[in-house]
Phi, psi and omega in degrees: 000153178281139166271003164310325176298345178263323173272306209263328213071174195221357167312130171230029184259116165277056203231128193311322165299001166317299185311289182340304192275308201302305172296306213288325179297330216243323182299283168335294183322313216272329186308317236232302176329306190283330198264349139313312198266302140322004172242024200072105159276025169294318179318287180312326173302285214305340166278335187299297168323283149030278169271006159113357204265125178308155165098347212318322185279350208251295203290329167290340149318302156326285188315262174356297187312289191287338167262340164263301197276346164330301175292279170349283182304036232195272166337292157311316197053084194210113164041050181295330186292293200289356179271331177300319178332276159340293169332297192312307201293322177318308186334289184284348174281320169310328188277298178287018189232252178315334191230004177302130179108327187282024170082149182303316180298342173276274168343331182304330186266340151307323171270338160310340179245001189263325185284332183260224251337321191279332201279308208269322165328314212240348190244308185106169175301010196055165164320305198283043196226149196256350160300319188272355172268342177277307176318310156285347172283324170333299193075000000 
């Protein structure tokens, strides 16, 4: 297999609910995203810290890295797949970390940005993408 198919994809479903999903996900992500990573991460380390999590400034970084430009490249439908990626592990690092133990009402919104990320993961971008216009130059 190419490997293009793991970065760019290869998905040609032409279908306007893709768009749809794909920006509104990445828009929503980039609220919580932008202000991490450009509004000072400190706060966001010291919680990071918080639990225990090695690393703290490298990880929240990361964390930070998949909610914003993940989400660009979301939007864009640019490398949609390793962005969807990123997106999924923050998630679950969010489900099982920060909020692990709390129960689903603690837990919802994470998994509301982990499930259609996991969705653009495992599908690709659609036509109406800038994956699919690099796919076809690839050829």
């Amino acid at each position: 297999m190419k490997l293009n198919k793991y970065l760019v994809g290869t998905d040609s479903d032409p279908n306007v609910g893709l768009v749809l999903l794909r920006v509104f996900l990445g828009a929503a992500l980039l609220t919580h995203g932008w202000g991490k990573m450009f509004g000072g991460l400190e706060p966001f380390t010291g919680f990071v810290a918080s639990l225990g999590v090695p690393a703290p400034h490298v990880m929240a970084f990361l964390a930070a890295f998949a909610e914003c430009f993940g989400a660009m490249f979301l939007i864009a439908g640019l490398l949609t797949r390793p962005a969807a990626f990123l997106i999924v592990c923050t998630m679950a690092v969010a489900i099982g970390g920060a909020h692990g133990g709390q129960g689903f009402a603690k837990q919802e919104l994470a998994w509301l940005y982990l499930v259609p990320a996991l969705f653009f993961l495992l599908k690709g971008a659609g036509r109406w993408s800038l994956d699919w216009l690099v796919s076809k130059k690839l050829g």
